[in-house]
KEDOPA-71452 format. One record per residue: x, y, z of N, C-alpha, C in turn. Coordinates in steps of 0.001 Angstrom, whole numbers, plus 500000, padded with zeros to 6 digits. Each point is the difference from the previous one (the first is absolute). Example, Ala and Ser with C-alpha at 12.3 -4.5 7.8 and 13.67 -1.06 7.14 Angstrom:
<pts>
PT     n.x     n.y     n.z    ca.x    ca.y    ca.z     c.x     c.y     c.z
PT  513190  494310  507800  499110  501190  500000  500900  501200  500000
PT  499650  501050  499280  500820  501190  500060  499230  501090  500730
</pts>
This chain:
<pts>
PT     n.x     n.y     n.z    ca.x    ca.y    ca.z     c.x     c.y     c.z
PT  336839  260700  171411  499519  500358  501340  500796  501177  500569
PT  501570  499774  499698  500485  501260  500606  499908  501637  499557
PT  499536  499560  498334  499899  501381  499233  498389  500486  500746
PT  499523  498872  500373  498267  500417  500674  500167  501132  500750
PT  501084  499234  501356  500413  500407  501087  500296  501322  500133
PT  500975  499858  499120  500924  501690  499649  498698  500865  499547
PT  499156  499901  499334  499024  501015  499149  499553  500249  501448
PT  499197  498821  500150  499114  500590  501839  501030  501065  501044
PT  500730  499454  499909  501090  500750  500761  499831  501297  500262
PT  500435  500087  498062  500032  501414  499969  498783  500803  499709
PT  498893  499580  499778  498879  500472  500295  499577  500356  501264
PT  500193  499271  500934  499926  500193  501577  500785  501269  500226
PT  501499  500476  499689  500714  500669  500062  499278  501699  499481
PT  499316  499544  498718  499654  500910  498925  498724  500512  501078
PT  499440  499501  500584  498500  500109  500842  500258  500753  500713
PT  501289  499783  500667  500497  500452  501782  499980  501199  500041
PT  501588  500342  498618  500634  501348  499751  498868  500853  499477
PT  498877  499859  499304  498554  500652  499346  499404  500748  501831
PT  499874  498565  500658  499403  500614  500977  500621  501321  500714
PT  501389  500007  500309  500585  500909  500716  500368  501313  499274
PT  499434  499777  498932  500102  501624  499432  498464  500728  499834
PT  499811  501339  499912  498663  500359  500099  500607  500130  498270
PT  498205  500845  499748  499759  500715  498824  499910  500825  499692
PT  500570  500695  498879  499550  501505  499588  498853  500001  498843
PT  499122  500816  500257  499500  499987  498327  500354  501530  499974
PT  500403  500810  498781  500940  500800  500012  498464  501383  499748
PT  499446  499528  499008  498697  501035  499901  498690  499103  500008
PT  499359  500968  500576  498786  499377  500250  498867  501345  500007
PT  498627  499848  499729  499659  501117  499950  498764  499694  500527
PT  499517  501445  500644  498512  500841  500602  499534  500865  499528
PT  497989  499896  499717  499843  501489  499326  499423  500590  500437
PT  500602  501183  500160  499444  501052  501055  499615  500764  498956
PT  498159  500272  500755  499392  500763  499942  500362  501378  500240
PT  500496  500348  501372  500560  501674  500447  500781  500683  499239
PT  501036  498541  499131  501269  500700  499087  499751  499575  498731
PT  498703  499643  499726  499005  499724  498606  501328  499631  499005
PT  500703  498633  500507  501163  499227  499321  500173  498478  500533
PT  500666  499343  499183  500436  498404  500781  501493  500763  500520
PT  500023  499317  501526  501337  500361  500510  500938  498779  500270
PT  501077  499956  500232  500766  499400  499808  501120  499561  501319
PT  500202  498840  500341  500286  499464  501152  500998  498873  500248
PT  501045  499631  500298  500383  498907  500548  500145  499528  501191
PT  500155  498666  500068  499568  499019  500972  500648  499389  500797
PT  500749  499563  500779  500788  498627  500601  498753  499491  500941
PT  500310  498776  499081  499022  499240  501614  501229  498887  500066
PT  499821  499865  501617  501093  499398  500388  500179  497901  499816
PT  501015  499707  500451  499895  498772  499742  499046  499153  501080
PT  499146  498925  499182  499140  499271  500462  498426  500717  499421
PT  500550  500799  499691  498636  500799  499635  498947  499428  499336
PT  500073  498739  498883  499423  499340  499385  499487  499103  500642
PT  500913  499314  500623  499877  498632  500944  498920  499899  500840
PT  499624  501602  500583  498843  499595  501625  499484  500934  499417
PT  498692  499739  501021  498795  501422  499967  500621  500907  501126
PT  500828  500254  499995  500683  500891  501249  499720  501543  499612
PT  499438  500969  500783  500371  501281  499529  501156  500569  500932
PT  500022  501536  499494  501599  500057  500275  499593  501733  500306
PT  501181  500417  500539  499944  501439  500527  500624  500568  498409
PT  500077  501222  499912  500225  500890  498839  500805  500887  500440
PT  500887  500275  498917  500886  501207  499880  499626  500605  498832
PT  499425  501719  500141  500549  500445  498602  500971  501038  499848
PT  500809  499552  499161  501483  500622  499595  500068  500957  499050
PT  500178  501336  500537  499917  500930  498902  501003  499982  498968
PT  499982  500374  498878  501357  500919  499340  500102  501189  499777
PT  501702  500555  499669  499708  501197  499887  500052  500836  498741
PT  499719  501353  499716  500091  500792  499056  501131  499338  498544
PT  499208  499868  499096  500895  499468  499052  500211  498682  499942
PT  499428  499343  500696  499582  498776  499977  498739  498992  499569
PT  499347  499149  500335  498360  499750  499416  499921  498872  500995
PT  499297  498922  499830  499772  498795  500853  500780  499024  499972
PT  501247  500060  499085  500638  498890  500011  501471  500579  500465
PT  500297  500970  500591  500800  500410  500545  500325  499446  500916
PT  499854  499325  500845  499826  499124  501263  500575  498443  499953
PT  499292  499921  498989  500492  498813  498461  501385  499952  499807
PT  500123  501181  498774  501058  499709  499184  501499  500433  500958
PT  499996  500827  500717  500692  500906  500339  500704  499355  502006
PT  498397  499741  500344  500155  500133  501760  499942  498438  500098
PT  500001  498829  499301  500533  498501  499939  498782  499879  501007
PT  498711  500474  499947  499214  499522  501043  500036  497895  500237
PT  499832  500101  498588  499232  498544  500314  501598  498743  500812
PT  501282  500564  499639  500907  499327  500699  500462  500534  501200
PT  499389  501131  500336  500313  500455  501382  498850  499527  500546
PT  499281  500105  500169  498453  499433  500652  500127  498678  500229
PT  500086  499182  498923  500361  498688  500017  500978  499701  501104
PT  501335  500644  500152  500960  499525  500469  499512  500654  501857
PT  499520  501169  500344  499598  499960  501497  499107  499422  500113
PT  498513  499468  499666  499198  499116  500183  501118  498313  500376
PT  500469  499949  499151  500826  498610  499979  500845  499575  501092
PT  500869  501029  500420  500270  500350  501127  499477  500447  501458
PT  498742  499789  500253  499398  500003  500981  499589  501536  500241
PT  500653  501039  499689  500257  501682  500380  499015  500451  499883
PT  498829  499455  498904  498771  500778  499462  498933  498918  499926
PT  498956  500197  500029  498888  498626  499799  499477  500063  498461
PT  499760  499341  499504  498963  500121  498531  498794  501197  500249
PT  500349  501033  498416  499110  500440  499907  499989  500562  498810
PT  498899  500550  499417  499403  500371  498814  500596  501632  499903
PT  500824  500309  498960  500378  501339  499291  499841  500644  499131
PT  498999  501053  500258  499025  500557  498673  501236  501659  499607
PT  499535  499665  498894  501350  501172  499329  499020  500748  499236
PT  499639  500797  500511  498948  500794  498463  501249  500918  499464
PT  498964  500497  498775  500179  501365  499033  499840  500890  500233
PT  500856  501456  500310  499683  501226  500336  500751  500970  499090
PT  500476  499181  498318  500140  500504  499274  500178  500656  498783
PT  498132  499766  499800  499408  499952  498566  499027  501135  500197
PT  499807  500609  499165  498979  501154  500004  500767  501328  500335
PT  499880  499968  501155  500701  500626  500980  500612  499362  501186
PT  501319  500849  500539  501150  499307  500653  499426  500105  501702
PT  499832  499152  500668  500382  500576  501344  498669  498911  501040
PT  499758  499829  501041  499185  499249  500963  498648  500580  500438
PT  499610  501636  499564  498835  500674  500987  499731  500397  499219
PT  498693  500504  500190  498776  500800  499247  500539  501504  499551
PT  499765  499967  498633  500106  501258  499463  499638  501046  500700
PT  500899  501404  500139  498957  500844  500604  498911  500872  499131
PT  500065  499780  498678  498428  500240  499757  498944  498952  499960
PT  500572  498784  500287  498922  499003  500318  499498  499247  498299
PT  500953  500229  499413  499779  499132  498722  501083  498186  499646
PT  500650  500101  500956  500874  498858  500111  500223  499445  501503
PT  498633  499279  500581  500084  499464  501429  500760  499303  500304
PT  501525  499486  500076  500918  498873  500013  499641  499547  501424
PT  499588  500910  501127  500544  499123  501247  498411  499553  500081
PT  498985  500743  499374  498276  499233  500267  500344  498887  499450
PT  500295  499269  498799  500123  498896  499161  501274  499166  500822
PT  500909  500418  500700  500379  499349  500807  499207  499140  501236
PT  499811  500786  500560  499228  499257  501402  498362  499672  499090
PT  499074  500816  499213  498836  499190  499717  499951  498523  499385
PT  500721  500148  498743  500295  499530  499288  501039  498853  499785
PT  501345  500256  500309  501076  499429  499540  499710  498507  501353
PT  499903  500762  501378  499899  498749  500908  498914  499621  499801
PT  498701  500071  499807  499095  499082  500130  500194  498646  498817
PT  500750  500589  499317  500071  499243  498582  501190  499040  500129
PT  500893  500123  501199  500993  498762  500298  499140  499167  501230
PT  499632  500819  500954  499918  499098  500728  498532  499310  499431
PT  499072  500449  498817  499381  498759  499233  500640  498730  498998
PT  500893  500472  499407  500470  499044  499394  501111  499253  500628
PT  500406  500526  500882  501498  498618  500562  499608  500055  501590
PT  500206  499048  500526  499965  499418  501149  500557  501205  501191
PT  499585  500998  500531  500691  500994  500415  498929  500072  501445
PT  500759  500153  501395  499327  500547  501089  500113  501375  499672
PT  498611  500224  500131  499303  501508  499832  500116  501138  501468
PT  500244  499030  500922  500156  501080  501263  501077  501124  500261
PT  499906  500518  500302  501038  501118  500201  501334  499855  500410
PT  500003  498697  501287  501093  499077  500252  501091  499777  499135
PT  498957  499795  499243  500806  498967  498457  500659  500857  498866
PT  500028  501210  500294  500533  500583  499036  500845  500885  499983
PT  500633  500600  499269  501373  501146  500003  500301  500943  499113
PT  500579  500405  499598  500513  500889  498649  501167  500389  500127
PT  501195  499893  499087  501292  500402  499810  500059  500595  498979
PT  500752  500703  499513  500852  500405  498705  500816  501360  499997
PT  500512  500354  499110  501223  500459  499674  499794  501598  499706
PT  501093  500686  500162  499415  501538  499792  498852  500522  499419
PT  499244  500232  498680  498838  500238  500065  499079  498953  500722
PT  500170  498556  499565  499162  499571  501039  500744  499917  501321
PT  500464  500451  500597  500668  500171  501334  498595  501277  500421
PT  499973  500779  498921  499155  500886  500510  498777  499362  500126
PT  499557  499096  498733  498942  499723  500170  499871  499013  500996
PT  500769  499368  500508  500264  499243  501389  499295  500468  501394
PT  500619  501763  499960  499858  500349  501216  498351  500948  499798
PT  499585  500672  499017  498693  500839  500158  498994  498828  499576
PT  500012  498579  499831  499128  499152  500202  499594  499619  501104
PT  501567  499803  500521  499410  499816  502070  499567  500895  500481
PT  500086  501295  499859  499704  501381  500558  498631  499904  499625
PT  499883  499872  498609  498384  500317  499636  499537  498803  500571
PT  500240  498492  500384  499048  498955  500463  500270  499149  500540
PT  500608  500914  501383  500775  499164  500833  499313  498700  500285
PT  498475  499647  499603  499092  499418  500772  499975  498720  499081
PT  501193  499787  498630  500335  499286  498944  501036  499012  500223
PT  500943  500367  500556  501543  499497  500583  500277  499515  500682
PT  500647  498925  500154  501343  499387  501175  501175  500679  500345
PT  499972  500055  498790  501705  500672  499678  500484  501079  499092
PT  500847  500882  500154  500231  500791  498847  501672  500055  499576
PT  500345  499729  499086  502145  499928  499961  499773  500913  498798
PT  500225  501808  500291  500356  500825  498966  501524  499415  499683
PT  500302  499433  498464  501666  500165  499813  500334  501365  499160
PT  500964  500798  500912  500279  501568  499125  499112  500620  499549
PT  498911  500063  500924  498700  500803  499543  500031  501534  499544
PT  499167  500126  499290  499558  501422  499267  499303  501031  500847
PT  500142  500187  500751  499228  500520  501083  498896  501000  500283
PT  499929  500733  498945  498950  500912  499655  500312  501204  500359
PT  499113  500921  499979  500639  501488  500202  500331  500829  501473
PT  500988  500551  500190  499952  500276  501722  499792  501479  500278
PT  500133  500746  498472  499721  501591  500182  498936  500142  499355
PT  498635  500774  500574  499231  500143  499532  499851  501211  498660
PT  500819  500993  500185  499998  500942  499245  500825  499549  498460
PT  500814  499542  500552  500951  499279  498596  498974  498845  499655
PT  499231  499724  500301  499163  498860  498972  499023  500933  499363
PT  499202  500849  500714  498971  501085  499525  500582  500619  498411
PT  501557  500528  500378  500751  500913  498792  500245  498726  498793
PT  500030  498860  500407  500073  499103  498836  498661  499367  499602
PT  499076  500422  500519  498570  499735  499604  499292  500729  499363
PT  500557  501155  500342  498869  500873  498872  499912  500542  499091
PT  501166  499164  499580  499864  500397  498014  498909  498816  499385
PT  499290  499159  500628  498853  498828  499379  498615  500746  500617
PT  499667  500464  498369  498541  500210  499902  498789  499564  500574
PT  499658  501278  500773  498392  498979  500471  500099  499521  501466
PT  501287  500439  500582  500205  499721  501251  499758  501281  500772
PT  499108  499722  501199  499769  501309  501082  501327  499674  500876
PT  500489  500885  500594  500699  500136  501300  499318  498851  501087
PT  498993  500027  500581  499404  498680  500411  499784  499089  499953
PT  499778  499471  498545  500932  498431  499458  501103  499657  499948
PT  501355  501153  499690  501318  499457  500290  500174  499848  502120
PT  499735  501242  500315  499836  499400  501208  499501  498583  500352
PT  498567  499761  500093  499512  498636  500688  500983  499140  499366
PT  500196  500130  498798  501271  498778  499501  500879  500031  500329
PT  500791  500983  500350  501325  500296  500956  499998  499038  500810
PT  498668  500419  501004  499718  499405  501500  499840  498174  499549
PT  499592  499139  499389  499860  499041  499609  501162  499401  499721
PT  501347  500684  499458  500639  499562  499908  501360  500571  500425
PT  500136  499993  501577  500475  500656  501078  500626  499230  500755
PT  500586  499414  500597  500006  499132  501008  499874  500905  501158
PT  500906  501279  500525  499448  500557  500961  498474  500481  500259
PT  499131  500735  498764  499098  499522  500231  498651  499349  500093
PT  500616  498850  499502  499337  498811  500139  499892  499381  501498
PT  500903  500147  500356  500490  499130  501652  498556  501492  500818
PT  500714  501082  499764  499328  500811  500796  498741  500538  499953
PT  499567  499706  499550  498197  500077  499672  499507  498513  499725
PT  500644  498893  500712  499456  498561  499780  498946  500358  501629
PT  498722  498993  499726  499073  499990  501128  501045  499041  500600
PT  499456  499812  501288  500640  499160  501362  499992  498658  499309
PT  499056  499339  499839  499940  498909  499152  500955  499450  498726
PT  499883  500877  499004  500977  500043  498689  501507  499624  500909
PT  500239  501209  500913  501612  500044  500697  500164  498661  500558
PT  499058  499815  501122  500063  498162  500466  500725  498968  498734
PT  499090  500108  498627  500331  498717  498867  500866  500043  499304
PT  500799  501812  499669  501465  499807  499765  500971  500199  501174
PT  499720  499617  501315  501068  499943  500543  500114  498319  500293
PT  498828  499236  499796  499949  498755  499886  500535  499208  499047
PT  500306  500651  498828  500828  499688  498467  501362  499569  500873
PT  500658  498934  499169  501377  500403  499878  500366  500240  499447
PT  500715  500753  500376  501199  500701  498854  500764  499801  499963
PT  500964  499837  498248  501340  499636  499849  500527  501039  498970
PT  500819  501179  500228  500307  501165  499359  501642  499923  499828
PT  500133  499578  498622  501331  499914  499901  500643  501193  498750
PT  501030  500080  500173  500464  501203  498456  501604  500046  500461
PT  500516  499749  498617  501459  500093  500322  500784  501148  500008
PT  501102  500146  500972  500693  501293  500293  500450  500597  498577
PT  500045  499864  498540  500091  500776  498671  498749  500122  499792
PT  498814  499977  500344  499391  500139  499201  499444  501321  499683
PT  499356  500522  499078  499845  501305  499451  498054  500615  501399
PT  499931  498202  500231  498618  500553  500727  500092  499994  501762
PT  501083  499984  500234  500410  499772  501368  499430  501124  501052
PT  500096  500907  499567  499946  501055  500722  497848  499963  500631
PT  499752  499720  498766  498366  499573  500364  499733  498921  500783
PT  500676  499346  499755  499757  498241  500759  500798  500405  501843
PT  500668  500740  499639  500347  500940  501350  499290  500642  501078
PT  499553  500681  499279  498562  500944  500436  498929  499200  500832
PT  499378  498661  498528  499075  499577  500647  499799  498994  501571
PT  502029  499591  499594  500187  499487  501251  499910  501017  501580
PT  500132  501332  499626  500094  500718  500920  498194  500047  500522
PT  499490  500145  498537  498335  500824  500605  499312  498557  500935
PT  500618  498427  499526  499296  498843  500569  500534  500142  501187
PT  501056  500430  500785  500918  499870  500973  499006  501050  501013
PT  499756  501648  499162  499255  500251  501052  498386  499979  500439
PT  499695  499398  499194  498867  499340  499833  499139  498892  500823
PT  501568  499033  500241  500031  499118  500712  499359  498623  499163
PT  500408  500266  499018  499487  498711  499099  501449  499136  499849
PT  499779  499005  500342  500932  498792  500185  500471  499748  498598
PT  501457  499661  499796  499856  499916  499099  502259  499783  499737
PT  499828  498660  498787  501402  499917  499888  500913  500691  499159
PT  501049  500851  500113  500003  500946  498675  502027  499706  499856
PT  500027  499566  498694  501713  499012  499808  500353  501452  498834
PT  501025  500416  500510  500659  500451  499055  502034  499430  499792
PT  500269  499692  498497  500452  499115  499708  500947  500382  499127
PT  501096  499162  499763  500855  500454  498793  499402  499599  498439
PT  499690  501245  499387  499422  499155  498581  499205  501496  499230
PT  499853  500317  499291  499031  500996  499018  498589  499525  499622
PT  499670  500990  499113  498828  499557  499321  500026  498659  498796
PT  500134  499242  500497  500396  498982  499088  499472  498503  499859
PT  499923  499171  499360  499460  498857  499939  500808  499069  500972
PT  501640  500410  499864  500787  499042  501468  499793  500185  500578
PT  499270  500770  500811  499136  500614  501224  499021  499360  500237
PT  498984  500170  498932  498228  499373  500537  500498  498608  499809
PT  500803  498821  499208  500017  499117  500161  500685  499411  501463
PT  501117  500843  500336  500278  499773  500989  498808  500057  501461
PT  499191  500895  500066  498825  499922  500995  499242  499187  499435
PT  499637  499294  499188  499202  499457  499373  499521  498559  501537
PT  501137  499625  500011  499748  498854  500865  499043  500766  501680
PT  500951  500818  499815  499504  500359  501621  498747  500312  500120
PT  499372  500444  498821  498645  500835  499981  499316  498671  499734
PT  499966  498913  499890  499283  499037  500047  499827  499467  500934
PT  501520  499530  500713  500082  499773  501489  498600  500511  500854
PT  500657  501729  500030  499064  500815  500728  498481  499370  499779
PT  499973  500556  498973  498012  499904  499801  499470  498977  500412
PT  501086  498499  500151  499225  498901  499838  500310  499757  501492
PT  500444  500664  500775  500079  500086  501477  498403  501041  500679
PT  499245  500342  499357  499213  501273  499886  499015  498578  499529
PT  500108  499184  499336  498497  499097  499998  500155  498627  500865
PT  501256  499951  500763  499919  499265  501304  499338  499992  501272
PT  499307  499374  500319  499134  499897  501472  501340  500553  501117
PT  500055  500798  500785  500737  500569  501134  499538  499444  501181
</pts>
């Protein structure tokens, strides 16, 4: 009877500790049509996730350059940092989609000759295809985007391009895109097949000044409605951009939190924000 006891025991035990951790599945894949490939994705769904029909707000977490989808994974301890602010009251349960932005070709946005759509297959594609298969609120409320220098960039010209997508936005040490127009032109036009008017409009697309300044009244309203969480540490090699953009949101008048910190471009860095940027977002799918 007592060896019964002890087994139940620790089965009860074995049940508990299962529950309070989420899950990763590390790859997982979508096939996109736009990028005529299966793409590649990981997951955390948080703890309880199995247990209820509950859906849940979403984060997706970029990585950056030189990285792939499990960067977030192997590197940024998502699934024991997540675990541990959810657990702690700091963050609520929620679902963390990690795609691939680095197979084919490297980077978050549409080619500018238009043969590699990354950010169409993003928003057509990549979300309709989570929030069909996992339990995910689809409203705008419910959702966010973080990640790390390239995706830091791709962080911030996702909200820019759709503000009308977001809760929240936490660039960490973002990539910031180009701020001289002429120095992007002189590095553009050694690729064939490009007019002066395509590197331009692409310039402008991927601008933040101007982006903000040719947004209709409307667009400006839904990213000044974002929050923002803009962090980059005082070494880092991208500071000086993450600088800037704090300046152009400042006169802009777009609200917005911007931490600069002791730390580089580095993984002790994004793990260290790691918590806060969850915090944040999951304060961004709270009723006010």
């Amino acid at each position: 009877m007592k060896h019964l006891l002890l087994l139940a025991g620790l089965f009860i035990i074995s049940q508990t500790s299962t529950a309070q951790h989420g899950i990763v599945f590390e790859t997982r894949t979508v096939k996109s049509e736009i990028l005529k490939a299966e793409r590649k994705y990981s997951i955390y769904l948080p703890p309880g996730y199995n247990d209820t029909d509950r859906s849940y707000p979403v984060l997706y977490l970029l990585h950056g350059a030189g990285d792939d989808h499990t960067g977030w994974v192997q590197f940024g301890q998502v699934q024991h940092i997540a675990d541990k602010v959810i657990a702690s009251g700091s963050a609520g349960p929620m679902i963390i989609v990690m795609p691939d932005a680095n197979t084919g070709k490297r980077g978050y946005f549409n080619d500018i000759k238009g043969d590699f759509n990354y950010e169409d297959f993003f928003f057509k594609e990549l979300i309709p295809h989570v929030e069909k298969i996992y339990r995910v609120r689809s409203e705008r409320r419910y959702r966010a985007v973080a990640g790390l220098s390239m995706g830091g960039g791709g962080t911030v010209f996702y909200s820019l391009h759709r503000p009308d997508m977001f809760a929240a936005a936490a660039p960490l040490s973002a990539a910031t895109g180009n701020w001289d127009p002429e120095q992007y032109k002189e590095r553009m036009k050694n690729q064939d097949g490009l007019s002066d008017s395509a590197i331009e409009q692409y310039y402008k697309r991927h601008s933040i000044e101007e982006i903000i300044s040719n947004a209709s009244e409307e667009d400006l309203k839904q990213i000044k409605s974002i929050r923002w969480y803009i962090s980059c540490g005082d070494d880092d090699f991208l500071y000086e951009g993450n600088a800037r953009m704090h300046i152009a949101f400042k006169k802009n008048e777009i609200p917005h939190e911007y931490r600069v910190k002791d730390g580089a471009h580095t993984w002790t860095y994004w793990r260290m924000e790691l918590p806060l940027v969850l915090e944040f977002v999951s304060k961004s799918f709270m009723q006010h």
